[in-house]
C-alpha positions as CSV (number, residue, x, y, z in Angstrom):
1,X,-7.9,10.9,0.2
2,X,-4.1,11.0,1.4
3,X,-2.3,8.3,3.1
4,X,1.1,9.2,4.7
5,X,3.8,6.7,3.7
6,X,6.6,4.8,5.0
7,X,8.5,7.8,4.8
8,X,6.4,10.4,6.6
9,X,4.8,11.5,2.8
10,X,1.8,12.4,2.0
11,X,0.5,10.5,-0.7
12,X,-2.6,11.4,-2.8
13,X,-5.0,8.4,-3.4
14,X,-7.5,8.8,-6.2
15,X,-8.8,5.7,-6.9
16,X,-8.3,3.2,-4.2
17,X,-8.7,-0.2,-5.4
18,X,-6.3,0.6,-8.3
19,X,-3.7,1.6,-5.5
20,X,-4.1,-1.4,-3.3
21,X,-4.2,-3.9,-6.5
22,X,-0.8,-2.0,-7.3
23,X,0.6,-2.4,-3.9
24,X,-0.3,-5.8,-3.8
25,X,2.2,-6.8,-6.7
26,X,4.5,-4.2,-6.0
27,X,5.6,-6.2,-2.3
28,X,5.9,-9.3,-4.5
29,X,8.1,-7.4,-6.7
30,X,11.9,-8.7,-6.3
31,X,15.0,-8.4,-8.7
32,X,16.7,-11.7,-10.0
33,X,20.4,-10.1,-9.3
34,X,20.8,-10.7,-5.6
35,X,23.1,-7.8,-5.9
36,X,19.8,-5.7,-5.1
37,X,18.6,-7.4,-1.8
38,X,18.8,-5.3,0.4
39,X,17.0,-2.5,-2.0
40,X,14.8,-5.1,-2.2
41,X,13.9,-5.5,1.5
42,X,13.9,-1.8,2.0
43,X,10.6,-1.6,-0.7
44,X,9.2,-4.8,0.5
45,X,8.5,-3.4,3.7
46,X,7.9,0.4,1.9
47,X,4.7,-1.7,0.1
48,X,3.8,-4.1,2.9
49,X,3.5,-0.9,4.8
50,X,1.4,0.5,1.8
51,X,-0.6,-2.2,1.6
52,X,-1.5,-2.4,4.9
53,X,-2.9,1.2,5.3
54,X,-5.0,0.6,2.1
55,X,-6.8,-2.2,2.9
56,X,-7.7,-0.6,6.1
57,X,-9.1,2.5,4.9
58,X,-11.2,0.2,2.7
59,X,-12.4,-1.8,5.5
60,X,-13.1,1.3,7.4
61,X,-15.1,2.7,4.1
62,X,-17.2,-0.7,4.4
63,X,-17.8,-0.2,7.8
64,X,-19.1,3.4,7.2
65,X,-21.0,2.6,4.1
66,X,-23.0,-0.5,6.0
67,X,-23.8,2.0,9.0
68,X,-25.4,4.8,6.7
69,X,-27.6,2.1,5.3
């Protein structure tokens, strides 16, 4: 499955839970040298964003699976 990015970019997802438990830590993710903040802010919301769309194509493959039963 693909999932279009922040930046307009297709993104190929293979295994799905692996992707959102990566996105998960990756928004947590922040450097100690303030220096980087605003980098830091800028792939916040790039995972948040991730994240989001991940966990909704899960819920939506739920969904699916629980109507086909």
């Amino acid at each position: 499955m693909q999932v279009t990015d922040l930046n307009g970019c297709p993104i190929e997802i293979t295994n799905l839970k692996e992707a959102i438990k990566m996105a998960r830590q990756y928004k947590e993710y922040r450097h100690e040298d303030k220096s980087f903040s605003e980098f830091d802010k800028r792939q916040k919301a790039y995972w948040l964003d991730m994240y989001e769309k991940l966990t909704v194509i899960r819920k939506q493959s739920s969904t699916i699976k629980i109507l086909e039963r």
